[in-house]
C-alpha positions in Angstrom: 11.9 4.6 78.0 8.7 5.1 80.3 5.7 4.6 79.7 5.1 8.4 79.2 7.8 8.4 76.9 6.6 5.8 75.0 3.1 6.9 74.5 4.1 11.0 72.7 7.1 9.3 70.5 4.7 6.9 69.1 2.1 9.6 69.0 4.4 11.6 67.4 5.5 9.1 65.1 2.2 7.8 63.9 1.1 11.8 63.1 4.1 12.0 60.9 3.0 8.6 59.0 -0.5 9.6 58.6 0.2 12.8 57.4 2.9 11.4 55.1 1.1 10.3 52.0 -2.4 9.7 50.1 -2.6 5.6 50.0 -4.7 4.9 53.1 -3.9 1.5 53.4 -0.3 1.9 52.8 -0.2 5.0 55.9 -2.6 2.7 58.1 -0.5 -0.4 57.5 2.6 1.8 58.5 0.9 3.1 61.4 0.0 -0.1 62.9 2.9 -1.5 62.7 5.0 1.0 64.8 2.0 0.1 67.4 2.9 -3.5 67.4 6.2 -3.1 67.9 5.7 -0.7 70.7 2.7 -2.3 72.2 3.2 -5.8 71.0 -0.2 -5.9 69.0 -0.6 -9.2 67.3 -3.7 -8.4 65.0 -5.2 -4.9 64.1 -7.5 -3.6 61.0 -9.7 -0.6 60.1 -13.1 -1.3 59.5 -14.7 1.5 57.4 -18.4 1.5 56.2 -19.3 0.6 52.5 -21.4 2.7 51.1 -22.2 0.6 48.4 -22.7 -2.2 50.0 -24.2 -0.7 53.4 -21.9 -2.9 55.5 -18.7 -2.5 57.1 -15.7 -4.2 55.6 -12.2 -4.4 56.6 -10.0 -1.7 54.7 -6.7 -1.8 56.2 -5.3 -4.6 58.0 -1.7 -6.0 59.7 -1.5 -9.5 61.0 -3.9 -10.7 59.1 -4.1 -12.6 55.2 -6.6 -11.8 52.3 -8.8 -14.4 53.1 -9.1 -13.0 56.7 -10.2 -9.7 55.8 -12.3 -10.8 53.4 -14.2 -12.4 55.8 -14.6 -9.0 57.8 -17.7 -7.7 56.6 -20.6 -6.8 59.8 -23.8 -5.3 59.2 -24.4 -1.8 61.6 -24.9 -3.3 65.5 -23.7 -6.7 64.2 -21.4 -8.3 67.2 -18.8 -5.8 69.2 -17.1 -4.1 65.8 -21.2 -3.4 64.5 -22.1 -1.9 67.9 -19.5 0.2 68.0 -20.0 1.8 64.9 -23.7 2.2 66.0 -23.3 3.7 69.0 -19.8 5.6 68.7 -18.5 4.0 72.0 -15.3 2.7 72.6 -15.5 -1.3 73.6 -12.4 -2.8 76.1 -12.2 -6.5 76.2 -9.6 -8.4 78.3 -10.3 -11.4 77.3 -12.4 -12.3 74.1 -12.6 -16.0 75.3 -15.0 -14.6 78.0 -17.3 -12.5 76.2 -20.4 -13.9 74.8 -20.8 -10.7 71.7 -17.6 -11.3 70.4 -18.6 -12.8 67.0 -14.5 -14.0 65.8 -15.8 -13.6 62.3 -12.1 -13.0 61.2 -10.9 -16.7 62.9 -7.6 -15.7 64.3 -8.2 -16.4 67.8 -10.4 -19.7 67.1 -7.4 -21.8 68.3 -6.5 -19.8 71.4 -7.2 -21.8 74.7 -9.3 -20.0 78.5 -5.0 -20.0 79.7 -4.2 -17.5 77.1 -6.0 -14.4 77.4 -6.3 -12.5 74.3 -7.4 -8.5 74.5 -9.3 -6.8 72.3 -9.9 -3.6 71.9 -12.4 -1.5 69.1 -12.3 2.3 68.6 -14.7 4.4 67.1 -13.8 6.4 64.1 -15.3 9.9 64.0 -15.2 11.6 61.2 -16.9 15.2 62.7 -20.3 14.2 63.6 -20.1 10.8 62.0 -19.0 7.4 62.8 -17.0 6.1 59.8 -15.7 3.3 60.9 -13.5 1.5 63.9 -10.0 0.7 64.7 -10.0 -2.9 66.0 -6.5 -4.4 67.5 -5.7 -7.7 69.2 -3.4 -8.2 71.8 -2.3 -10.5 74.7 -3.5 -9.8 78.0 -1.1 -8.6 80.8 -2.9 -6.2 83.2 -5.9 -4.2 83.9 -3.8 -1.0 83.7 -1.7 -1.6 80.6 -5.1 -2.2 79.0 -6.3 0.7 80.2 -3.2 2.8 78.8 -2.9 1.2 75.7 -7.1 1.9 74.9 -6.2 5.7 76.3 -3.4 5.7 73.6 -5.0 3.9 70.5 -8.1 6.7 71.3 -5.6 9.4 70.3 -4.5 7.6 67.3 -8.0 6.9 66.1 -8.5 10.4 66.3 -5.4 11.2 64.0 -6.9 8.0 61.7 -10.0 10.1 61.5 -8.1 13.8 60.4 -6.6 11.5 58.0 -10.0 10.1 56.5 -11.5 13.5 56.3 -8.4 14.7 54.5 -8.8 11.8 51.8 -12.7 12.1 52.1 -11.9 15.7 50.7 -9.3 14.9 48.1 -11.4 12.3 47.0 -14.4 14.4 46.4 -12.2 17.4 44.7 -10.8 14.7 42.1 -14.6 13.4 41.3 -15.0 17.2 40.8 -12.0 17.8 38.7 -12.5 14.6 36.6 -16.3 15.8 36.1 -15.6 18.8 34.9 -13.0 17.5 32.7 -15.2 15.0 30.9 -17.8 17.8 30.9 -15.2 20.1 29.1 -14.3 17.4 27.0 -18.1 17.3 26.0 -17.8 21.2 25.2 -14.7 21.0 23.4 -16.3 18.1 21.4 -19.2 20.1 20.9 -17.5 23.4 20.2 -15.6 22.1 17.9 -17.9 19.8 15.8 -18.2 20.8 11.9 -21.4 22.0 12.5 -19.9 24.8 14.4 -17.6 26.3 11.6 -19.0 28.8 9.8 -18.9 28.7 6.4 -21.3 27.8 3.8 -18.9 29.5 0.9 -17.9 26.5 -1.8 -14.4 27.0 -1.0 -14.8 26.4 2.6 -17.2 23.5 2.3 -14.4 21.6 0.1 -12.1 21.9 3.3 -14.8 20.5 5.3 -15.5 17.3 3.5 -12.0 17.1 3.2 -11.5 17.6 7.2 -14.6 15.2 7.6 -12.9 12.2 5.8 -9.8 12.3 7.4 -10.4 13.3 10.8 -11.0 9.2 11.3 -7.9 8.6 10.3 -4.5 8.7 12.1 -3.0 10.3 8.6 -0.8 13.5 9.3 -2.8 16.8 7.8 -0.7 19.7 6.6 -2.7 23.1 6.9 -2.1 25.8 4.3 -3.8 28.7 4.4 -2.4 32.7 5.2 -2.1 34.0 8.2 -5.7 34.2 10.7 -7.6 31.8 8.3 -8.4 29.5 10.9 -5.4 26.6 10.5 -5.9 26.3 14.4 -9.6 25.9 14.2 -9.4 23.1 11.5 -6.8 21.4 13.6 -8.5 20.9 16.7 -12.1 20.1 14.7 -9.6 17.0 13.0 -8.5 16.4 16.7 -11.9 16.1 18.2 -13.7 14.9 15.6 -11.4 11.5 15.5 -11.1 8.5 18.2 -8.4 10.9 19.6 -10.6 13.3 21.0 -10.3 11.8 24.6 -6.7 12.3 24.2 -4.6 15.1 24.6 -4.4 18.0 22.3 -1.4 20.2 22.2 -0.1 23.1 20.4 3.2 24.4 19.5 4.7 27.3 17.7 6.9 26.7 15.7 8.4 30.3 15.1 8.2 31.4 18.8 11.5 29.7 19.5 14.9 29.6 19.1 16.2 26.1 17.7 17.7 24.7 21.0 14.4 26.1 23.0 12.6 24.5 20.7 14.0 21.1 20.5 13.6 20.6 23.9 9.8 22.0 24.2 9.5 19.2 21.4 11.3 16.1 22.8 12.0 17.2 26.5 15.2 17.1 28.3 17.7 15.5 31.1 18.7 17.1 34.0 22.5 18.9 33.9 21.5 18.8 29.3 22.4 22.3 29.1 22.5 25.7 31.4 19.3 26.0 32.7 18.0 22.5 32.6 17.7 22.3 36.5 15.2 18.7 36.3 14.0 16.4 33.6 11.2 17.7 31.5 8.7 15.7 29.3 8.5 17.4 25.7 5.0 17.8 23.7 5.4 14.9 21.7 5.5 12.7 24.8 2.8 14.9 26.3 0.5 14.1 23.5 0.7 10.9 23.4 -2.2 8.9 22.1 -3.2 12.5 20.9 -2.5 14.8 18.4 0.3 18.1 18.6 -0.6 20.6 16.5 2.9 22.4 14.8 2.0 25.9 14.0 4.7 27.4 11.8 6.0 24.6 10.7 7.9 26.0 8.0 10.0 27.6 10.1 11.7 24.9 11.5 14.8 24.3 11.9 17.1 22.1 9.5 18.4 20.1 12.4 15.1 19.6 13.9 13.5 18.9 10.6 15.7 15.8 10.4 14.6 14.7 14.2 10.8 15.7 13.1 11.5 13.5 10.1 12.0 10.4 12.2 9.1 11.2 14.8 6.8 11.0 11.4 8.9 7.8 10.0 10.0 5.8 13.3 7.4 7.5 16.0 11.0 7.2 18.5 12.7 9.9 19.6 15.3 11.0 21.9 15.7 13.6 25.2 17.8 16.3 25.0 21.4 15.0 26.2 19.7 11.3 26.6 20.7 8.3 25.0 17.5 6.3 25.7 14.9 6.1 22.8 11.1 6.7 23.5 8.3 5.4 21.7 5.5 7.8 20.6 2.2 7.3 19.1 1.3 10.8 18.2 -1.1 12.3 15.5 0.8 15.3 14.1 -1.2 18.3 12.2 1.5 20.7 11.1 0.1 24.4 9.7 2.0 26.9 7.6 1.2 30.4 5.5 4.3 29.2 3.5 4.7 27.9 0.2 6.3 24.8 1.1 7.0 23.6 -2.1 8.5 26.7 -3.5 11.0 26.5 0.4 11.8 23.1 -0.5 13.0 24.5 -4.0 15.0 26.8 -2.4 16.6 24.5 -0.3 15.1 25.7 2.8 13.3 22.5 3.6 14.2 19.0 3.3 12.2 17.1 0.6 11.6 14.4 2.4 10.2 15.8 5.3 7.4 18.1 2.6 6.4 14.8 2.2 5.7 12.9 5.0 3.8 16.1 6.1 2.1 16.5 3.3 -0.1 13.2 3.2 -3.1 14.9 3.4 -2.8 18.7 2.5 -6.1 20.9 3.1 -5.8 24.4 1.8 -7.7 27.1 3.9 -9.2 30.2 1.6 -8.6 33.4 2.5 -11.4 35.7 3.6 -11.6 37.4 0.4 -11.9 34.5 -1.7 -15.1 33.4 0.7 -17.2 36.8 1.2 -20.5 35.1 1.4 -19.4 33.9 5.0 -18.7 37.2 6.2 -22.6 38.6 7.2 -22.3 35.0 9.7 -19.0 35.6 10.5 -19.8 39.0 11.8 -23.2 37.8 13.4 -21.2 35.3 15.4 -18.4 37.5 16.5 -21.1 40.0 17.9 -23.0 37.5 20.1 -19.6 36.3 21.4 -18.5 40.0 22.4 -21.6 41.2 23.3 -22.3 38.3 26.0 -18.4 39.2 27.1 -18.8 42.6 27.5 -22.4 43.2 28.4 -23.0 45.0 25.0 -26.1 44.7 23.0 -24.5 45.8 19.2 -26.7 44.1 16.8 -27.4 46.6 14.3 -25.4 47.4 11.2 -26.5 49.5 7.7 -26.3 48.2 4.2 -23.7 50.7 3.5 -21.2 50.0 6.2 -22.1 46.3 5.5 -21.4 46.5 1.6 -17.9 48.0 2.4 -16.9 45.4 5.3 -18.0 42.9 2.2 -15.7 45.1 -0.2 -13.2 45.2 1.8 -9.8 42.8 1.1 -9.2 41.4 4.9 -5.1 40.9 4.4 -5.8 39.4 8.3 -8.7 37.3 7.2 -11.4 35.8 9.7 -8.6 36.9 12.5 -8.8 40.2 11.4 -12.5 40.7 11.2 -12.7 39.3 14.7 -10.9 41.7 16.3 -12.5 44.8 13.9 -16.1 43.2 15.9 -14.9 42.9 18.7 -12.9 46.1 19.0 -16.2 47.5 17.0 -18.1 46.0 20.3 -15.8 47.5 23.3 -16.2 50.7 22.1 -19.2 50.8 21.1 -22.6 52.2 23.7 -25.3 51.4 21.6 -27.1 48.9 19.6 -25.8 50.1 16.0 -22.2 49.3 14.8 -21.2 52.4 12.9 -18.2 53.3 10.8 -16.3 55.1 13.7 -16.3 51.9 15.7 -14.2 50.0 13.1 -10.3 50.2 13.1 -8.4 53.2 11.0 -7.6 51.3 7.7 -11.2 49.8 7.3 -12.4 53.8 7.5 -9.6 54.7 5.1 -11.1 52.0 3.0 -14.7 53.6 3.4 -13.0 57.1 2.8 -11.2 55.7 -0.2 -14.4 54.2 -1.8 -16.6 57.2 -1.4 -13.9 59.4 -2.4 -12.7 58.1 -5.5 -13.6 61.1 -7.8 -11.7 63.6 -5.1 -8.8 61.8 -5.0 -8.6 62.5 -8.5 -9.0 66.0 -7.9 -6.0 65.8 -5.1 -3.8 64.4 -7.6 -4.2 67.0 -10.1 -3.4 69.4 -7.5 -0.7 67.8 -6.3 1.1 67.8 -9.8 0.2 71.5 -10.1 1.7 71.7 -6.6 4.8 70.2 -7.8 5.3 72.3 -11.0 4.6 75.6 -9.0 7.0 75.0 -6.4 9.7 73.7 -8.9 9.1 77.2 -10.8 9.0 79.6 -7.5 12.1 77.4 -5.9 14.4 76.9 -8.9 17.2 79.3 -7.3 17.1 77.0 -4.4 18.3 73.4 -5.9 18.8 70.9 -2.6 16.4 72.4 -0.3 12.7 72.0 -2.4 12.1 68.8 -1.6 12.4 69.4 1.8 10.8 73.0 1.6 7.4 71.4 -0.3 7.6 68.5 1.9 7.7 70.4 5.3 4.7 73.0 4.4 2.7 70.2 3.3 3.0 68.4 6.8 2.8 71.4 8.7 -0.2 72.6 6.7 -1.9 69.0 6.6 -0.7 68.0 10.7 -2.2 71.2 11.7 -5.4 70.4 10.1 -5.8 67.6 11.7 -5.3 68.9 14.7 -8.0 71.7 14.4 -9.9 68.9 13.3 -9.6 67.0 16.3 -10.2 69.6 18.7 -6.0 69.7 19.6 -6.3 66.1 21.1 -3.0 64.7 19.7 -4.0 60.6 19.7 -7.0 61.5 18.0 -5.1 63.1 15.4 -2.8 60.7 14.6 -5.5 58.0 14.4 -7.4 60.3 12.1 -4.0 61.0 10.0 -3.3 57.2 10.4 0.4 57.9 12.1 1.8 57.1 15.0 0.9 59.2 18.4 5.1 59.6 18.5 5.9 60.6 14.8 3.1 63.2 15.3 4.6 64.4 18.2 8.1 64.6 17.0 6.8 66.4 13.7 5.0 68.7 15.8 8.3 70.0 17.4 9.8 70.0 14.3 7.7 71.9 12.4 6.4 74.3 14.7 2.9 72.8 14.4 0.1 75.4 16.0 -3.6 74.1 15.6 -4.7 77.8 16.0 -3.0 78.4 12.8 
């Protein structure tokens, strides 16, 4: 191979190492050993500066021991290696032995003798406008031209040295971002979801939070029950970052979103070539949260098969991959959450005994809104200030009359359903007073209902006078007066509604509190005109 041949395969071949990996030292070792072989380099290191230290140190290094590099430190302009740094120029020696500014700080040519020349050659790394550091080799002398090639050729490599630094310079600087922002959304999360931070000053939910408070410390497993949008979710991650977990993951499954196979491998993971589908390995949650907590939403849903694997998780903390044979240990804090009666399902059969109560070391029961109506002026306040700032809104206003039925009424959603009523109230809403019209259809049946009590009294009576009348003027039509009645009334009540509305079908059927589709098919049916 020529020389010319020599100099783009290694080129070549040293941009494909340095472009291989991340580990600097590992690429710059890899690097400089292809040049030895090619160029027969005894000796060559990087020097990089130390910020810390505001010196230059040896960061990378082949031919040389520990103790060697450690003695490689240079202050800026200190011998050949400092004045390259300093003034960015490249410095050719033939032969060390001869030159008076070579310091041989690092000792490995102390022994050489004036009959065998050693070369040495430093590099400048430039990092854009910057001098970062210098590529230093040692090599025996031949010729005036070889040196001359091999200095051309190690210029072209420092510059691929330097692409390389700026690339790890960059990655380096995105991971101190990442990591800050994750300690400072750790700090949030922490903050968010300190006890302070749950509203409730009802006696029912202040129970829960002493009892949360006292065993948030622990590493005891909490079972959640509660009905559905009570806030089990909230609780758990307040026991999560409230204990020496908080640092630790936090993750969440569902229970009843999965089918049992699905399921058991979101849970433990699986192998590769486990079942169709299951194109790589895959780390389940309880590995994923290890050292953390994993939240089980649903859990009386589970599976009797997986209740018998989440049994041993509790009892052994050991589990096992889907289609693996090898047994992984765990330390995992599990919080599971149900609106079921789990007593009353183990009674049934439909979960194990044993399993009830391993979960149920610490139970905390979660009121429903209705059993905590004092909260719900704060509860409302704080929903508003969150949707507001989300959607540019300023509703802050509301009347003693709309908030005396929003009090009345029995929230079968709970909190979850009062926070989407605000927040639905907010998004439609383009001014600074929350009204009755904002609120979602049953809430205004509710109003309706409570204002209307005496009328509805009225509409019954007419209703059973209805009845008789149409019994009396139909009796020679057995079979068809139920249907007769039935129709008119729909017709008569549909097409109301409409004239009501101004003909706009949706509005209609939200006024009516029927689907937009069953309206529309009972329009055709029945021949509905709103001019009528």
């Amino acid at each position: 191979m020529c020389r010319y041949e020599l100099e783009l395969d290694t080129l070549r071949r040293v941009s494909q190492i340095l472009g291989g990996g991340m580990d600097m030292e590992s690429l710059f070792g890899k690097a400089m050993a292809l040049l030895r072989d090619r160029l027969g380099i005894t000796q060559a290191w990087l020097v990089l500066k130390d910020e810390s230290i505001d010196r230059l140190r040896i960061a990378s290094a082949v031919g040389l021991s520990r103790e060697e590099m450690d003695r490689g430190l240079y202050e800026i302009g200190e011998g050949v290696t400092g004045q390259v740094v300093q003034s960015g120029e490249a410095r050719i020696i033939a032969d060390v032995h001869r030159d008076d500014q070579y310091l041989n700080r690092i000792g490995v040519v102390a022994s050489a003798g004036a009959n065998d020349p050693t070369s040495f050659m430093c590099i400048p790394i430039r990092a854009g406008e910057r001098v970062v550091g210098a590529l230093s080799v040692h090599k025996p002398y031949s010729d005036e031209a070889t040196l001359t090639a091999d200095a051309r050729l190690l210029e072209v490599v420092s510059g691929n040295i330097a692409q390389a630094y700026l690339t790890h310079e960059l990655v380096d600087v995105r991971i101190a971002d990442l990591r800050a922002e994750a300690d400072e959304l750790r700090a949030n999360l922490r903050t968010k979801y300190t006890f302070d931070n749950i509203i409730g000053t009802s006696p029912a939910m202040m129970d829960v939070l002493a009892t949360v408070a006292q065993v948030a410390p622990s590493r005891a497993t909490v079972l959640l029950l509660g009905e559905t949008g009570t806030g089990k979710e909230l609780i758990a991650k307040a026991i999560h970052f409230n204990s020496p977990r908080r640092d630790k993951p936090f993750v969440r499954v569902n229970c009843g979103a999965l089918s049992e196979h699905l399921l058991e491998s979101e849970l433990f993971g699986h192998i590769k070539g486990s079942f169709t589908g299951a194109v790589r390995d895959k780390v389940g949650r309880f590995e994923a949260a290890d050292t953390g907590s994993i939240f089980l939403d649903e859990i009386g849903t589970l599976d009797p098969q997986l209740q018998v694997k989440l049994l041993r998780v509790l009892q052994e903390r050991e589990f096992e991959r889907v289609g693996d044979h090898r047994t992984f240990k765990v330390d995992t804090r599990v919080i599971a959450a149900t609106n079921l009666d789990l007593h009353q399902e183990v009674t049934r059969g439909r979960f194990r005994e044993d399993l009830y109560y391993r979960l149920n070391v610490v139970a905390v029961h979660l009121p429903p809104l209705r059993n905590r109506r004092e909260d719900i002026p704060r509860l409302i306040d704080f929903f508003l200030d969150r949707y507001n700032r989300e959607n540019d809104r300023n509703l802050k206003t509301i009347s003693r009359e709309l908030m005396n039925t929003l009090l009345r009424y029995p929230w079968p959603g709970n909190v979850r359903e009062l926070e989407n009523a605000v927040e639905r109230a907010v998004v439609m809403s383009t001014g600074a007073e929350l009204t009755e019209d904002l609120l979602p259809i049953q809430i205004r049946m509710f109003a309706h209902q409570g204002r209307n009590r005496g009328r509805a009294e009225s509409i019954e009576s007419l209703a059973i006078k209805l009845a008789e009348q149409a019994v009396g003027e139909y009796a020679g039509r057995e079979g068809e007066i139920y249907d007769l009645v039935i129709g008119e009334i729909e017709r008569q009540l549909i097409g109301q509604a409409l004239r009501q509305t101004g003909g706009v079908k949706l509005r209609a059927a939200d006024y009516l509190g029927i689907n937009r589709n069953t309206l529309n098919k009972k329009v055709r049916e029945l021949s509905v005109n709103a001019d009528d």
